[in-house]
N, C-alpha and C positions, 0 to 999 in steps of 0.2 A: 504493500500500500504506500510506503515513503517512497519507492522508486520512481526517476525524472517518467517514465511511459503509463503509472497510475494517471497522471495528471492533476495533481494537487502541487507542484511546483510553482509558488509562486514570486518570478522574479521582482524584488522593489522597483528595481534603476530600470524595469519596463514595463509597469503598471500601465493599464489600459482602463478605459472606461468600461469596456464590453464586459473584461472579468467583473465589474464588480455589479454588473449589473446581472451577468448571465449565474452569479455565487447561487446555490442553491442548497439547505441542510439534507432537505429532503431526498436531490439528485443525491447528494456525498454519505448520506446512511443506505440507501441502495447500494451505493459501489463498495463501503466496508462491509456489508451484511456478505455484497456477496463475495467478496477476497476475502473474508476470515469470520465464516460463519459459525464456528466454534467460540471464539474471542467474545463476538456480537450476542449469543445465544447467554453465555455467561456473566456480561456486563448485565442484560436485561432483568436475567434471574437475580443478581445482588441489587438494580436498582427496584425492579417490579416492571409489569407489565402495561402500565398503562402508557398509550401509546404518545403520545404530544412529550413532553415534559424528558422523562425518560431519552426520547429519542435524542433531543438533542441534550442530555449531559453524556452520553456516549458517545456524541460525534465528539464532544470541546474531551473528553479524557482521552478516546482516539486520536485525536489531531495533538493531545500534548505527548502522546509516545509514537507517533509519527515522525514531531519536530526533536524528539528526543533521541530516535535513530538517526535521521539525518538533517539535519540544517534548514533544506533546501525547500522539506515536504511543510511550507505554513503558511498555507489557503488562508485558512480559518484566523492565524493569527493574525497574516495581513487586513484583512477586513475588518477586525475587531481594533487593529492599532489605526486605521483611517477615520473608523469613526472614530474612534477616542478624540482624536485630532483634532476632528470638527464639531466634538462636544466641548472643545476646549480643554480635556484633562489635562490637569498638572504632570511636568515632565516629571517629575517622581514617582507618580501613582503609574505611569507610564512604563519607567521603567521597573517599577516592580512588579505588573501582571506580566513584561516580558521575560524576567528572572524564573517566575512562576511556568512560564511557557502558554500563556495565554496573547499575548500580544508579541510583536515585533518589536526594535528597540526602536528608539526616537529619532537616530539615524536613519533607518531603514525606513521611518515612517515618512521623513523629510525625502528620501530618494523616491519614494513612492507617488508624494506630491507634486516632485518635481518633475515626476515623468507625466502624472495626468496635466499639471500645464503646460510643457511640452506640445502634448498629442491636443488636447484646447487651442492652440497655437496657431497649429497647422490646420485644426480643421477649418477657425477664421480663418487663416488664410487661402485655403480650398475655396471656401463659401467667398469672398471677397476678391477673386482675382475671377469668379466664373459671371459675378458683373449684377449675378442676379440675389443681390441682400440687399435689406434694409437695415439702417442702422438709428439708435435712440437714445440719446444721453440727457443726465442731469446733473445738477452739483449736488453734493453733499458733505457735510460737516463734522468734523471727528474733532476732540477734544484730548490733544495727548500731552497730559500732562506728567511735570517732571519734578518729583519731590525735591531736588539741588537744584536750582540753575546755574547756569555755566556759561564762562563767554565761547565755548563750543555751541550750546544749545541756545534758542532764541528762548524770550519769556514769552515768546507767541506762543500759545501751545494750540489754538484753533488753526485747525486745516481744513482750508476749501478745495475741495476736490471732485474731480468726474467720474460717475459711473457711464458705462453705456454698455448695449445691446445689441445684437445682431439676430436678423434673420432671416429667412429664404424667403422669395418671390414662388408664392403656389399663385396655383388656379388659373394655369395656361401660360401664365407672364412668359415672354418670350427676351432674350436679348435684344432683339429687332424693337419690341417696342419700347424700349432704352434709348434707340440712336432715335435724339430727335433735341437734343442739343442746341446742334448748330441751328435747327429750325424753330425753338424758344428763343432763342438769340437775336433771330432776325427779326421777330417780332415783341420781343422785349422797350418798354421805355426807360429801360435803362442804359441800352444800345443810342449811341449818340450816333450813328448811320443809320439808325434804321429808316425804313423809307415809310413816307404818310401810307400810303397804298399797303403795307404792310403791316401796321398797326391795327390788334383788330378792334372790332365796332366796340366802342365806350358801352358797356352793359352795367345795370343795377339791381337793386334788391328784388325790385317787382317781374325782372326776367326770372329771376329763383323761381319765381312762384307757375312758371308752368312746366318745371323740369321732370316732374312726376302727375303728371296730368289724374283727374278724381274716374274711376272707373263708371262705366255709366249705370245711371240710377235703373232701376229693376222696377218692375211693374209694384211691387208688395213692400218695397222702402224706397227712402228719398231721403238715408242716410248717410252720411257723410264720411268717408274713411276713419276722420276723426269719429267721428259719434261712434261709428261703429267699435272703434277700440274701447272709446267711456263706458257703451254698455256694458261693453265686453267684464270692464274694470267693476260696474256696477252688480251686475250677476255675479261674477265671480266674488267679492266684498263680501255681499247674502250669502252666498252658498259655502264661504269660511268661518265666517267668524258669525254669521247670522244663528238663529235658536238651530239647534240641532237636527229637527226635520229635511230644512237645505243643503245638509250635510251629504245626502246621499247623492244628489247631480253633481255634487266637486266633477268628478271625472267622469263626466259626459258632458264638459262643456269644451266646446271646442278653442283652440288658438285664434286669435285674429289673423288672419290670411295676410302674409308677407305681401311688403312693398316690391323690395328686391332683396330676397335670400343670400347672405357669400355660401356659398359649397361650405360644407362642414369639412374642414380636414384639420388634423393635428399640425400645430404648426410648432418646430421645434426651436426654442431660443439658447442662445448663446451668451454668455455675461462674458465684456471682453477685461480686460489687464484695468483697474482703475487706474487716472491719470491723477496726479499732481497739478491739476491745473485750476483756475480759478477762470470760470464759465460766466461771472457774472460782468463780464466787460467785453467789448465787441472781438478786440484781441483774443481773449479766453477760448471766443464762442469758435475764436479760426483755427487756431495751436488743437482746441478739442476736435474739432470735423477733420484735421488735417491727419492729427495721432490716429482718430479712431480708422480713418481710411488703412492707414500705414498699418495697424495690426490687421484689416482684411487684404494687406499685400496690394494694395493700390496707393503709389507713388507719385508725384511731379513727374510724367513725361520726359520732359524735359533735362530733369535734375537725375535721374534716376540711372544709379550703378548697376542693378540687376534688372533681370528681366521684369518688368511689370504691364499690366492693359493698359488699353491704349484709350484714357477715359475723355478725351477732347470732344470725342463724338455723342458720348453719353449720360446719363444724367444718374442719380443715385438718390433715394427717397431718406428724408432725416426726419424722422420724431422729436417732437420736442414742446413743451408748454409752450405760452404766449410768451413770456420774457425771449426764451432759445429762437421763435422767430422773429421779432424786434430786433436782435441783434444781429440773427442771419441775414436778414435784409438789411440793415445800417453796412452790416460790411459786403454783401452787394455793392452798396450803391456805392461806396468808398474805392473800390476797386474796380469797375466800369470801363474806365480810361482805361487799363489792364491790357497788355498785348495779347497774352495767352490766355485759353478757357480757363485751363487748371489758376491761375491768379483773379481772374475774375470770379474763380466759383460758380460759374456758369454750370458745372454738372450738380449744384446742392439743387434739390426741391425739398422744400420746407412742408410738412405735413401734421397741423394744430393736431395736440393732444385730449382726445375726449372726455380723460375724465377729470380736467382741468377744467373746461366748459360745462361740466356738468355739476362743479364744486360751484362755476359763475351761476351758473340757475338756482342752485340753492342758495346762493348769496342775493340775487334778484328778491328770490320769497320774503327773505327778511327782510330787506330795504323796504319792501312794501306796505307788508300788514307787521311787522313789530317793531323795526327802528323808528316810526314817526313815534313820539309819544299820545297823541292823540287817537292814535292807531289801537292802543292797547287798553282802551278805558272803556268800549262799548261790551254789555255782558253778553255778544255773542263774538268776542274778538278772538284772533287766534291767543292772545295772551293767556283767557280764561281757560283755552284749551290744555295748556301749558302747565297752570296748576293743579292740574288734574293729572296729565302724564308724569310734568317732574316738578312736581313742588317744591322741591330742595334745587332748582335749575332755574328758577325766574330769573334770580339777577344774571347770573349767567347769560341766560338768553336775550336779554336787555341791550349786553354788551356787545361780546361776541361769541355767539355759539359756537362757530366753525361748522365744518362741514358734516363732520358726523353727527352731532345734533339735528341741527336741521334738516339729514337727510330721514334720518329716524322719524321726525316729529311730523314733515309731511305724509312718510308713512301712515302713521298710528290717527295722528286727527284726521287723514284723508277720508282712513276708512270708516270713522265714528260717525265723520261728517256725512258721507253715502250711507251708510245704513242709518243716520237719521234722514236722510231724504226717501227712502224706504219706506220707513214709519208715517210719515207724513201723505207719501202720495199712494200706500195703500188706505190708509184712512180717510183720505178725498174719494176713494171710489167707491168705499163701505162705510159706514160710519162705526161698523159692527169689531171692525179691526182697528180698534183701538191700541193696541201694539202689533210688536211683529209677531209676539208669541201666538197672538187671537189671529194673525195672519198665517201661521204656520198650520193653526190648528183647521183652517179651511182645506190643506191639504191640496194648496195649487200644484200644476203639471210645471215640467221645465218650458213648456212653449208657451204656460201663462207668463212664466216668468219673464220669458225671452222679449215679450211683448212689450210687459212693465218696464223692463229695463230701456227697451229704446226710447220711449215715454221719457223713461228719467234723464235718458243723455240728449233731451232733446227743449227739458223744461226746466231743471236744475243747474244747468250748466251756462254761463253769462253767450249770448250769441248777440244776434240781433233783435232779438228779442227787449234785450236790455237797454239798446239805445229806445226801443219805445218807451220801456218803462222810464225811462229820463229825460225825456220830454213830459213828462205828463205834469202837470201845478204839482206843488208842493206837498200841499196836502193827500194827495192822491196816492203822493211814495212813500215807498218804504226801504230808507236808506240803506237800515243793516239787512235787510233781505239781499238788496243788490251787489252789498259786498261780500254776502256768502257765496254768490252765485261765481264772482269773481274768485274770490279765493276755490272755488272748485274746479275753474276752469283752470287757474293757475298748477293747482296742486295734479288734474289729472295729465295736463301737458307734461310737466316733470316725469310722473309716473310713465307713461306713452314714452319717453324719451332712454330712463333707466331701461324698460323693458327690451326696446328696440335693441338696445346696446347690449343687451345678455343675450338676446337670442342670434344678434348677428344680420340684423335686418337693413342694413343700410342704406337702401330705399327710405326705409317709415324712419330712421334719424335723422337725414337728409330734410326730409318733410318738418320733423320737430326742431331743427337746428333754423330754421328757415320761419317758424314760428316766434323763433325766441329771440332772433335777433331784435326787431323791436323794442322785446322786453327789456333786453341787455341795455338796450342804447337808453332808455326813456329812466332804466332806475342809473345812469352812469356810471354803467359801463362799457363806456365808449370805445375803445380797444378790443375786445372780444366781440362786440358788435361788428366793426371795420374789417378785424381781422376773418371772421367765419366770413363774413359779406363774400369777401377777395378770394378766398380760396375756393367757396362753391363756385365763383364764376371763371375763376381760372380752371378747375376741375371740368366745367359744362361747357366752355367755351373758347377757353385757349387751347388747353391740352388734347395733341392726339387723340384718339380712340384707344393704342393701348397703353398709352400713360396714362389715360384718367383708368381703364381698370385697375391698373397695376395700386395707384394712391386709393380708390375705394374700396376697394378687396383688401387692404392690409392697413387702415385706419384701426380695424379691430382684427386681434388675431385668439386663436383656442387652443392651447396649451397644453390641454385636456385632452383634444378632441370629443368632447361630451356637451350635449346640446344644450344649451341657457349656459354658458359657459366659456360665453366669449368675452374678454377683457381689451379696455385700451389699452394702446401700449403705453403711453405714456403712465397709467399705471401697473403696468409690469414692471418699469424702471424705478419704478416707487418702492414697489416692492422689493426690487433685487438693495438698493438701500437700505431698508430693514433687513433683509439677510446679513449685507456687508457689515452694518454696526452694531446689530443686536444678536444673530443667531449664528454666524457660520463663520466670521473672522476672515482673513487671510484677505489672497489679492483675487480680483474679481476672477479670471478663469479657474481658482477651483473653485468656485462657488457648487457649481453644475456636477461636482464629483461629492464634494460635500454630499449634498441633499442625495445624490443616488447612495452612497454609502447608507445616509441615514432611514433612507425607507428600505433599501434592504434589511436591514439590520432592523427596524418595525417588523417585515412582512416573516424575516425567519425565526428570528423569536418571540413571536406571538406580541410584539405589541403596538398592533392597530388599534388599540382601545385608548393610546396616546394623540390624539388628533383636537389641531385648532375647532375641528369641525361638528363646533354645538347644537345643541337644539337647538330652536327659536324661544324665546321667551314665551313665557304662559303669561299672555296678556287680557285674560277673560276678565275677568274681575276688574281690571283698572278701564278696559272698553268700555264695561257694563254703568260703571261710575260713570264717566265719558258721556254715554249714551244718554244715562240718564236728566245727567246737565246741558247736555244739548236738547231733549223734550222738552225743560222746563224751560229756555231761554228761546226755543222756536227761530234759531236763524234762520229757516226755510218756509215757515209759514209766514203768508204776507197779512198785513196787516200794516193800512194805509196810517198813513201819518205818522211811524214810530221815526224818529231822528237819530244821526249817527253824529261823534264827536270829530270822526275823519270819515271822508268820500275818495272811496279809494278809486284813481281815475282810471282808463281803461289805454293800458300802460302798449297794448297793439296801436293804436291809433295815435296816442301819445309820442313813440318808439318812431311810428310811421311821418310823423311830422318834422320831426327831427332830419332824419334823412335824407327829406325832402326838400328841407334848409341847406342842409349841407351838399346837396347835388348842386343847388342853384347859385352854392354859394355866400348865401347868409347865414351869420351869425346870432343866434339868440342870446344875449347874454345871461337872459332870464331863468334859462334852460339850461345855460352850461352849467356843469357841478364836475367835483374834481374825483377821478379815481382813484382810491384807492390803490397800495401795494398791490399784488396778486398777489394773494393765499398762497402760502406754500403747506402741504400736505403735512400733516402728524402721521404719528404712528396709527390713531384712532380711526383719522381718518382711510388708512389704507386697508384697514382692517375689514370696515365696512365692505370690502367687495369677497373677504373670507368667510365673512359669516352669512 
């Protein structure tokens, strides 16, 4: 069993990925049962027969008089000393399970590392010289402090630093549809030749709006793609969290029927070498695109000693938040005059991070209905909703919630708030159905249901409906009715948006991105507005046919390959961050061997019952509260004349004026407000896409 032809040899200084993925206890108690089925038979008798547990302390006493014959036979110890590694064990604890013959030594562990970044290396460079990767960087922040200082060491101990990402062009991408370079160029306005005739047609926000044209109405609805989604949101609300009778249609209600689907495939990423660089200066943002090229084996042309592609002709796709494109286009435009593509940068395409913009939409909701103080005084305000879910969170909320918050809190009120419009509009039909439980107890079908619901995404929800009801004298409205209506419309667009984005639908994002800009612009946030504007219409309008697939097929990628389980990238780079500082350590290419070590090492020792991957919270009781204070305060029942202390305006039209200024050229001073930082991500908020 120790001899090099068993196949349990395993060399440090050429550690593979493949071994540590292909390790198996179960494959390795097969091959010693059957090379020494006496040994095995008798290990079993002294440990007992029961089969999990047993199995492998036979393999780990095996494999220590294995390595105890010969040196060479230690599978098992190598694997056990990788993770240690990336559990961070102490090099003492380290070296004494290897003394023990459980682990390899700290040496062997260090050649083992250095071969899987090695082969990490090379395969970036495979992937980055074949033309066809995407790459996605951020900075991030390490605090390495030094109990002496020293005029060797600075008293700086903050390092600003780059991660970034790579990874493959699926779903047809061709290198042909790459070369198209020198023909962005020609029609770029940043080309001081370019010719008029070449320039193309000045396009705006209101073009967006026929890029996914509305499918036609049907004889039996004259429902709206959107609407369709709200019902969608509304029957599904009932049929979770509603009285338990609705429980039994959960799964038989169908999905909303995709905009435009991307292909489901696994798409595999890369964590490349973190840099030393500091990204938040335009400088930063070049040294970073230029390094991370250089570790995918793409060099200066021009400057270049070894062999590299020949990237003058071609273009390369970059992720990155809103700051990473403000400064890729500042050094665009810096470098214009430029002789050569590669100095001009002429191959970046800049491609907005989604769930950066979707941290902006949840920042939108608050500006709205919680930052005015006026805002949060009426008793059906989302404030009061707020003491209800988190009591011990007002002032908090007041402040700044951040992202994870407010992504939660639209959550949880959206849905109190829909099944109190439930309650409301089956009580308008019956009088008899005084709740939903006397609703339940009627024992409606799901095509009642289906009915009611489009009812409700057609009457609870602010349309044009609402500009009637705001025209009407004063007396006739009912203020805080009208801004329930709006916060539902607000809360289900978000939700419409998140979804889209899990399932991988980027058609119907497209549509919601295209909704929201408005919103962005009118609460200021003017840069995420400008910016999404430019990219859908460089996407529909400048770009090739397969450069715009190549940028909307890999705005979200699946990791996983498993369906509702598509992420931005820009939040996988968040992610891979929390790895780097909190869970896995080292430099960014072992990151990828780390984590294989460590679910193997779950999958063979039985401990998959160690997972980030919790239940949902048991929210019944704090909805039930919820619901109840939403009956008594009736934000959906009208009732003429009730006054609000804020009028929340109708932030699309608002959004849409704005725009309209700014095409033309006018300034409102009245209307400019200043932006804010952009959010940069916590740990909490990264988390929100784990659980």
């Amino acid at each position: 069993m120790s001899s090099e032809h068993a196949g349990w040899h395993f060399g440090a200084s050429s550690t593979t990925t493949k071994q540590l993925e292909d390790f198996s206890i179960e494959e390795m108690a097969q091959e010693m049962e059957t090379s020494a089925p006496t040994l095995w038979s008798l290990l079993g008798g002294l440990l007992g027969e029961d089969r999990k547990l047993p199995l492998m302390k036979k393999v780990v006493i095996l494999s220590i008089m294995m390595q105890s014959t010969n040196r060479k036979s230690n599978a098992l110890q190598s694997i056990l000393g990788i993770f240690l590694q990336s559990m961070h064990m102490p090099q003492h604890v380290v070296d004494t399970l290897a003394r023990i013959g459980i682990s390899i030594s700290t040496d062997s562990i260090h050649s083992a590392i250095k071969s899987l970044s090695v082969e990490s290396q090379n395969t970036m460079r495979d992937l980055g010289r074949s033309l066809l990767a995407s790459y996605a960087y951020d900075n991030f922040d390490v605090d390495l402090k030094t109990h002496v200082p020293s005029a060797e060491k600075s008293n700086e101990s903050l390092k600003h630093l780059t991660s970034g990402l790579m990874f493959p062009l699926q779903h047809g991408v061709t290198i042909d549809d790459l070369k198209c370079s020198e023909e962005l160029w020609a029609m770029s306005n940043l080309n001081i030749y370019a010719r008029d005739n070449d320039l193309p047609t000045r396009k705006t926000w209101r073009d967006l709006l026929s890029i996914h044209p509305q499918p036609l109405a049907t004889p039996n609805s004259n429902l709206t793609r959107r609407d369709k989604f709200n019902s969608w949101m509304f029957l599904t609300d009932l049929c979770t969290h509603g009285p338990e009778y609705f429980h039994r249609f959960r799964s038989e209600i169908q999905e909303p029927e995709a905009v435009e689907q991307i292909p489901l495939v696994k798409t595999p990423i890369i964590a490349t070498r973190a840099m030393d660089i500091n990204n938040s200066t335009v400088s930063g943002n070049i040294r970073a695109v230029t390094e991370l090229l250089a570790q995918g084996g793409i060099l200066d042309p021009t400057n270049a000693e070894h062999d590299t592609p020949e990237i003058s002709q071609y273009v390369v796709l970059i992720h990155g938040d809103l700051g990473t494109g403000e400064r890729l286009q500042t050094a665009q435009l810096r470098r214009s005059i430029e002789a050569t593509p590669w100095d001009r940068l002429q191959h970046v395409i800049y491609i907005p991070g989604l769930f950066h913009l979707k941290m902006a939409c949840a920042d939108a909701i608050w500006r709205c209905f919680i930052q005015p103080l006026a805002a949060r005084e009426d008793e059906t305000s989302l404030m009061r909703d707020i003491t209800v879910l988190r009591p011990r969170e007002t002032g908090i909320y007041c402040s700044k919630p951040g992202f994870r918050r407010m992504h939660q809190l639209v959550g949880s009120a959206g849905t109190c708030r829909r099944l109190d419009c439930w309650r409301v509009h089956v009580k308008s039909k019956n009088s008899s159905h005084s709740s939903l439980e006397a609703f339940a107890a009627s024992e409606p079908s799901l095509d009642d249901l289906k009915v009611l619901a489009d009812e409700l995404a057609q009457r609870y929800i602010a349309n044009y409906t609402l500009q009637r009801l705001r025209r009407r004298p004063t007396e006739e409205r009912d203020l805080q009715y009208e801004n329930s209506l709006y916060m539902n419309k607000l809360f289900l667009l978000y939700e419409e948006l998140s979804y889209a984005m899990n399932r991988g639908d980027i058609g119907r994002v497209e549509t919601c991105i295209i909704a929201w800009i408005p919103i962005l612009k009118a609460t200021g946030k003017h840069k995420y507005a400008t910016h999404m504007t430019n990219f859908l219409l460089n996407v529909h309008y400048v770009y090739p046919p397969g450069l715009k697939q190549a940028v909307r097929y890999h705005i979200l990628v699946n990791p996983t390959g498993k369906k509702m389980a598509w992420w931005a990238v820009d939040w996988c780079v968040e992610l891979n961050n929390l790895f780097t500082k909190v869970k896995n350590g080292g430099k960014g290419s072992n990151h990828t061997a780390y984590r294989n070590a460590q679910t193997m090492i779950h999958k063979n020792f039985l401990l998959t019952h160690l997972t980030t991957k919790h239940s949902s919270p048991n929210m019944k009781k704090t909805f039930e509260l919820l619901c109840k204070q939403l009956a008594t305060q009736s934000p959906h029942s009208l009732s003429p004349g009730r006054n609000t202390r804020c009028i929340i305006a109708d932030l699309m039209d608002k959004g849409r004026e704005l725009m309209e200024k700014a095409t033309c050229g006018e300034v409102d001073e009245g209307d400019e407000s200043t932006e804010a930082e952009e959010g940069r991500a916590d740990l909490d908020d990264i988390l929100v896409g784990l659980l």
